[in-house]
N, C-alpha and C positions, 0 to 999 in steps of 0.2 A: 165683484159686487157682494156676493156671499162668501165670507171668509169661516172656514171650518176652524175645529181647535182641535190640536193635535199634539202628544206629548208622548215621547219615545223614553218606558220605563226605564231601559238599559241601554243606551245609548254607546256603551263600549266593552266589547265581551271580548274572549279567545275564544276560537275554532278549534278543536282539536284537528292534529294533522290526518288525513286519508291512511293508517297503517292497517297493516295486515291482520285480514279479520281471525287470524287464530291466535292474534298480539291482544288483541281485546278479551277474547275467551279466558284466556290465560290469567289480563290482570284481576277481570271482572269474576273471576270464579267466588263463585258464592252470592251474587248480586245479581239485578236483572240483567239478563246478555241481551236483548235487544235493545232497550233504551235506558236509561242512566239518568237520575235527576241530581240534580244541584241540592244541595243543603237548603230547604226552606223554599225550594222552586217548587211550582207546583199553587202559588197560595197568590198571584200577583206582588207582589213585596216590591217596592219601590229597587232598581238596582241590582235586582236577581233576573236568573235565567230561569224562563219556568220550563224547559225542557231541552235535553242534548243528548247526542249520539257522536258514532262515532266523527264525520268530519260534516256536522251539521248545527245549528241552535236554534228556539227557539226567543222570540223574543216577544212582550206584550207593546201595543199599540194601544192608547189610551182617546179613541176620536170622539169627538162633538160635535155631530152634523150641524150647519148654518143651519136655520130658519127662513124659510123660501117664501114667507110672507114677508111682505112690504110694512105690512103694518109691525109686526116685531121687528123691524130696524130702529122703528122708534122707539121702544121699551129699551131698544140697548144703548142708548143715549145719544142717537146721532138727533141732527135734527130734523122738520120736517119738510125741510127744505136741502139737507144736504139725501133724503131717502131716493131713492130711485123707482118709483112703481110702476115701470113701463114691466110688459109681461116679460116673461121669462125668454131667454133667447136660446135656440138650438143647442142642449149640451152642457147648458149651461147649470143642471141640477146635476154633474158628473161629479164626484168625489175622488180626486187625485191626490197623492201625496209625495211630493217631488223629497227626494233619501239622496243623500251625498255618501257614498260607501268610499271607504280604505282601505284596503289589505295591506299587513306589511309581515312577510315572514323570511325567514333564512333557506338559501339557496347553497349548493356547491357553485363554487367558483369555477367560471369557463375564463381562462386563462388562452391567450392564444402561445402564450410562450411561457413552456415546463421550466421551472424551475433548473439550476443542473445539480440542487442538492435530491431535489423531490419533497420540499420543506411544506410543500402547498399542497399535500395532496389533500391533507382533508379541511381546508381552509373553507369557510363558509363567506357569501360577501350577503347586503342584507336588500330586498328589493319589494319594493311598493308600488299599488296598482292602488288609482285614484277615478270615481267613476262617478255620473250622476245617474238615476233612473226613477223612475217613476211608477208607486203604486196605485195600480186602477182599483180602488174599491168597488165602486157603482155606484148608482144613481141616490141622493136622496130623496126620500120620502114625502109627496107635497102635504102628508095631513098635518 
């Protein structure tokens, strides 16, 4: 009945891999060793990462809480007749945001049968994890 507005700035990033934190030390010399920003993150920018680490990112969520007044469904052009003004129903001022996530990265190859030249050993094969979940924001606000 109350539809929020919700817009995901960066919609598609890389994770850098989980390596070993004296690989990071190493490359990062000279620059901050805890956390690491993207070129121009840090500012909202449509498209950017506003912060990342080693196998982590940050990314901005742009929401518009609905309007929990009945009377504001009509300012947004429904009618007054399609409006709904019965009270609020249990949970019903929760703010969720249902995220379709993807992983796809490179794996060693589990082979049940070795090669007999050994041509496979470092043969990579490529594998994806497809998942839906849901951010619970909280409640909005009835003022």
């Amino acid at each position: 009945r109350f539809a929020s507005k919700v817009t995901v700035l960066c919609p598609e990033f890389e994770v850098d891999a989980n390596t070993d934190m004296w690989d990071d030390a190493l490359k990062d010399e000279g620059r901050d060793k805890g956390r690491k920003r993207d070129e121009g993150a840090g500012q909202g920018e449509t498209a950017k990462i506003w912060e990342r680490g080693r196998n982590w990112v940050s990314i901005i969520l742009e929401v518009v809480p609905a309007s929990l007044r009945p009377e504001h469904q009509t300012l947004l052009g429904k009618d007054k007749d399609d409006v709904d003004d019965s009270p609020l129903k249990e949970d019903e001022d929760i703010l969720e945001i249902p995220m379709f996530i993807r992983m796809e990265w490179e794996a060693d190859a589990q082979h049940d049968m070795v090669s007999a030249h050994g041509k496979d050993k470092e043969a990579k094969e490529k594998r994806e994890l497809a998942y839906w979940c849901v951010l619970g924001v909280g409640r909005i606000s009835h003022e």
